[in-house]
N, C-alpha and C positions, 0 to 999 in steps of 0.2 A: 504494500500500500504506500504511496507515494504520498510528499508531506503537504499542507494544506498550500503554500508556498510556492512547490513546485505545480502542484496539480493548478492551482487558478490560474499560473504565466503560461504554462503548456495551453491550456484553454484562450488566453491573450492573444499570445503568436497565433495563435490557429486564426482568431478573428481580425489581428491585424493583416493576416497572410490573405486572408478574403476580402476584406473593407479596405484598407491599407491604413494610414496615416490621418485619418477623416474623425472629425469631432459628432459625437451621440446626433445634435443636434444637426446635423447634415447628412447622418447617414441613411438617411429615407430613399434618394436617388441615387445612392450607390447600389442597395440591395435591391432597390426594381428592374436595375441594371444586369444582376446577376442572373446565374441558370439554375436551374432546380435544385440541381446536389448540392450548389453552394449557399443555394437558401438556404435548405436543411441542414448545413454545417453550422451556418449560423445559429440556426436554432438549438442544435446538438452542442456547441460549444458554449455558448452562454447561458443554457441549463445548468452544463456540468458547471460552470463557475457560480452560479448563482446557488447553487446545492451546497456546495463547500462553503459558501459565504451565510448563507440562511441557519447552515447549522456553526457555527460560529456564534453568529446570531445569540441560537436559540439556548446554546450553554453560556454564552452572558445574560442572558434574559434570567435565566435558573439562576445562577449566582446572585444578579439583582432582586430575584423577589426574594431569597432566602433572607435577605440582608434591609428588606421592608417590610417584615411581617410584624404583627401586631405589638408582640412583646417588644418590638424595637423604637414603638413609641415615637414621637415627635423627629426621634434620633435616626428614623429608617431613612435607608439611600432615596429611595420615593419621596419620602413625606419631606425631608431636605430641600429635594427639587419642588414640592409645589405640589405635591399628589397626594393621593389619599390611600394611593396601594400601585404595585407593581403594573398592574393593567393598565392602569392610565395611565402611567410612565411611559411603560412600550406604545402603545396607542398614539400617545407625542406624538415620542421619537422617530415611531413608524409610518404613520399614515393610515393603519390599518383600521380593519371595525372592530367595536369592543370585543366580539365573538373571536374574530381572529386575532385579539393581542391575547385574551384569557386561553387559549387552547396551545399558542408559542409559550405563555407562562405557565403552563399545568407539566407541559412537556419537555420545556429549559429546568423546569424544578427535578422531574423527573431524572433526565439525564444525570443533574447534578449528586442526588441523592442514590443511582444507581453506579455510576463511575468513584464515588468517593461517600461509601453506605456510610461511615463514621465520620464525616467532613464533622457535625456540632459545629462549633462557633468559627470552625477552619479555612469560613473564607472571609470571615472578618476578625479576627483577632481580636478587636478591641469588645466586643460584643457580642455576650452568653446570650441565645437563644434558639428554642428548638424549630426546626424546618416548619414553615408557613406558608400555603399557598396565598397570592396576591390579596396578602392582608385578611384572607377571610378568617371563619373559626377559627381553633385551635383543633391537628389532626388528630383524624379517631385512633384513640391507642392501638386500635388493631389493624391500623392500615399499613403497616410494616410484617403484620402476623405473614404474609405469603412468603416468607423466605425460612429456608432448612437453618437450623440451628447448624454452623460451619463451626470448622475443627479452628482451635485457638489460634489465633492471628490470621487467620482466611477472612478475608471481605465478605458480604453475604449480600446476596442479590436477588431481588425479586420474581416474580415470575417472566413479567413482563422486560425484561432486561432486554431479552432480544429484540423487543419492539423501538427501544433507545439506541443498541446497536446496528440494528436496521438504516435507523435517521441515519447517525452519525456517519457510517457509510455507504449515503446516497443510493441506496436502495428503494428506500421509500419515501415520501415526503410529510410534511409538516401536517395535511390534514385527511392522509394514508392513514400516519400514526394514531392519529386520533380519531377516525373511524372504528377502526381497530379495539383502538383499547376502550374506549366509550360501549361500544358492541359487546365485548367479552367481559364486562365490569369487570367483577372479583369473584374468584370463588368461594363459593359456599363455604362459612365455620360452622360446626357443631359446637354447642356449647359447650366454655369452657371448664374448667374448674372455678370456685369462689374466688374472687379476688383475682384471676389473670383472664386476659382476653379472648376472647376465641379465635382459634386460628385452625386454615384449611389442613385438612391433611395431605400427606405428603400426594398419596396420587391425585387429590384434586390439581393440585399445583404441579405438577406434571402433564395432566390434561390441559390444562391453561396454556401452561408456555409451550406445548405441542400444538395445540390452536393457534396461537400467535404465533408459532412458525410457519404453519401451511399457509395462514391468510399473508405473511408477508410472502413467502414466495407464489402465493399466486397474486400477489398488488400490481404487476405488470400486464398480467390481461383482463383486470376488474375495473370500474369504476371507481369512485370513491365510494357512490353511493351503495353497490352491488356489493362492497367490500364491509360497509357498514351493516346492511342487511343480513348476508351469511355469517360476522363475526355474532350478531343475534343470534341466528338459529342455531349456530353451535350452540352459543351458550346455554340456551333452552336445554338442547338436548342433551348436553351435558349437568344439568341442572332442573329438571323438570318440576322436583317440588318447587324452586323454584319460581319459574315457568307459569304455573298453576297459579301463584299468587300474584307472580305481575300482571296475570291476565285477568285478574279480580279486580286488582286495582286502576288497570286502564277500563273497566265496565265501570265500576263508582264516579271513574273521574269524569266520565260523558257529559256532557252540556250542551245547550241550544241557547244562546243568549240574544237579546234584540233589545238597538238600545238608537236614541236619538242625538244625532251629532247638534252642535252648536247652529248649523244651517236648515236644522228640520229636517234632515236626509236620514231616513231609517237604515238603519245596519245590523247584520247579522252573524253571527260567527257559533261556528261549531266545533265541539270538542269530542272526537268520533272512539265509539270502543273499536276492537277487533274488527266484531261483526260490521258494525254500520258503515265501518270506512270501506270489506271488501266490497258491498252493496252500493255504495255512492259511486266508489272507481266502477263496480261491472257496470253501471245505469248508464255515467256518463261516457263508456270506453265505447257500450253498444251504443252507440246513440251519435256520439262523434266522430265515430273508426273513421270514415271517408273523409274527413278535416286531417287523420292524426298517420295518415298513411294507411290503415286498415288494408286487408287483403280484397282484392278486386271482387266486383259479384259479377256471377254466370247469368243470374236470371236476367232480363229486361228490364222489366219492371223493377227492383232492386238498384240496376245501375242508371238507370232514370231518377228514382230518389237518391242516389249519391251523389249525382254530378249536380241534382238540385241544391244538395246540401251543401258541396262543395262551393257554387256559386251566391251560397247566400250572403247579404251584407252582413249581416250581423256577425260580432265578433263569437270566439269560442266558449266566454266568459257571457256573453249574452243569451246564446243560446244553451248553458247550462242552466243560467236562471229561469230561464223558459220554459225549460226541461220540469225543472223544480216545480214552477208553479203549475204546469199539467199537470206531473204527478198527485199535487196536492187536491187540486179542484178533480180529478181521475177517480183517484183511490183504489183500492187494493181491486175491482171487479173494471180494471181498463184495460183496453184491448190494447196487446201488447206491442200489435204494429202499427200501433195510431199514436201510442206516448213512446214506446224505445227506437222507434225506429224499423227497421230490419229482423232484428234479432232480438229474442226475449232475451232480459240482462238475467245472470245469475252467478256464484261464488264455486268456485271447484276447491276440496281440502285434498292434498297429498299427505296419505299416512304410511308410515313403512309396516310391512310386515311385522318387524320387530320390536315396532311400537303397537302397534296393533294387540299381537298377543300379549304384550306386557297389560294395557290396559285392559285385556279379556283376565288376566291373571290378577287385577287390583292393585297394579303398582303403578307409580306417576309416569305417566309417557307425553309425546309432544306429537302432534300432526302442524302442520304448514297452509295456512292458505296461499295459493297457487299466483292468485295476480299482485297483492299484495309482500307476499314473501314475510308474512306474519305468522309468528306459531301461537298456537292457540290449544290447551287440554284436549288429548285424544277422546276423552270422555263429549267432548263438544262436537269432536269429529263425528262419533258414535252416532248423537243424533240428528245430525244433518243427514246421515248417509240414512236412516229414517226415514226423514223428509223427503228425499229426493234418488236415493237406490246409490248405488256405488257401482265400479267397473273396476274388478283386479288386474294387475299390470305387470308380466313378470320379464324382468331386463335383462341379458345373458350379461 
């Protein structure tokens, strides 16, 4: 591995060798000038520099909040400068949105406390205090519980380590990382003993950082979004009591709110469980496929209504409120080619076999709804497939 030094000038040369001598701000008509491969060098070489430069970044960012957290009082590097915690400092200094300074300070702390587990007050000397994410709480005793009790003088490191080592060489990026590790929380503790924390057992914390290996070596052909969905469903699966219970608490957490702005313009917002989000996506998915690229139709009549639809003025967003208010003035006895369109809308749940008989057996298992990519209690799977009959599916 070549040193931060050498890698950014090697990545320089490469872009002076294609731009030449030309200032940022002039170099728009050089690169429209260029041919393909050397566009793409360009892109390819000021990635790699910008990678090495972001994580540099982001282990000063960790240094810096460690060194503005609560107990550091009026005294922190932040509060000095005029801030009220590490986020708004980076935010300044960055340019960035609150969202993306707080996820560089969750994962600069991260690094820091993973590369140097026993750093304590060792990156400011003059100042005792324990590791602080960007001034918030105080952390939960047990969020160091993921790591094996190491042989005397060994460093001892997380589960998640490799998801830090990953950043650090440019493997994955800054909100890779934290799809990632947002997705797979923390593993599961059994309770402790009186008086000491809970802490995973050794094979959960095994599983974990074998999860956070496959999702970073498969971060190259995912999305971010795709990456944060599947680091989910593991965790489910890996986790299904679990599972069970976050799937309780996003149904309590459901809402329908409607409220009047300051100009008399009525608003509405929804706060959707499981179920009600696959139902909204399938309603609006059949209903707008010909807007959103959908699969062509054979029949006539069918591609008559699509190219209607296609040609309507109205925006996407218009015609789902449209959609809405049919549904509503409809009701559950509407003809379904008159409100969805084309195709009756409806949710498909993928269960494995092996979850399956688990929840025939009464132990906690996970099923997936399918457009979505949400897991949801196999026992939920159970009576859908009820409802609506199920089709086995067996894959060589």
């Amino acid at each position: 591995m070549g040193t931060f030094g050498g890698i950014v000038d090697q990545q320089v040369r490469v872009l002076v060798g294609l731009l030449g001598e030309v200032a940022v701000a002039d170099a728009a008509p050089v690169i429209v000038g260029l041919g393909d491969e050397s566009v793409v060098g360009v892109i390819t070489a000021a990635t790699d520099a910008i990678r090495e430069l972001e994580a540099l970044r982001v282990l000063a960012t960790g240094v810096a909040a460690r060194r503005s957290g609560r107990d550091a009082g009026h005294g922190g590097l932040a509060q000095r400068l005029g801030h009220r915690n590490a986020v708004s400092l980076v935010q300044d200094l960055t340019g960035v949105s609150k969202a993306q300074a707080g996820r560089v300070t969750r994962l600069g702390q991260a690094l820091v406390e993973t590369a140097l587990p026993d750093v304590g007050d060792a990156t400011r000397p003059d100042v005792e205090r324990p590791p602080n994410v960007d001034g918030g709480p105080a952390p939960d005793p047990g969020a160091d519980a993921g790591r094996d009790a190491p042989a005397e003088g060994v460093p001892v490191r997380p589960w998640h380590a490799c998801l830090g080592d990953a950043f650090t060489t440019g493997r994955i990026s800054v909100d890779q990382q934290s799809a990632i590790r947002r997705g797979l929380g923390d593993p599961p503790a059994p309770a402790g003993t009186p008086g000491q924390p809970p802490s995973p057992d050794a094979d959960m914390l095994a599983a974990w950082a074998l999860a956070a290996q496959q999702l970073i070596d498969e971060a190259s052909r995912r999305t971010v979004e795709d990456l944060a969905a599947a680091a989910r469903i593991i965790r489910d699966r890996l986790d299904p009591d679990g599972a069970a219970r976050r799937f309780r608490e996003r149904f309590e957490a459901r809402s329908f709110r409607v409220w009047t702005d300051t100009d008399g313009i009525r608003h509405g917002s929804v706060r959707f469980d499981d179920t009600g989000a696959a139902w909204a996506t399938a309603i609006l998915d059949a209903a707008l496929r010909p807007r959103r690229g959908g699969p062509r139709f054979v029949d006539p009549a069918e591609h008559t209504a699509a190219e209607q639809l296609a040609a309507d003025p109205r925006t996407n967003e218009q015609l789902a409120y449209d959609l809405l208010l049919d549904l509503l003035h409809s009701g559950a006895v509407a003809d379904a080619a008159h409100v969805f369109g084309t195709r009756q809308a409806g949710i498909r749940i993928i269960i494995t076999q092996t979850a399956h008989d688990d929840a025939s057996a009464g132990k906690p298992a996970v099923a997936v709804i399918e457009d979505t990519r949400t897991t949801v209690p196999a026992a939920f799977a159970a009576q859908h497939a009820c409802d609506t009959g199920h089709i086995a599916c067996t894959l060589d």
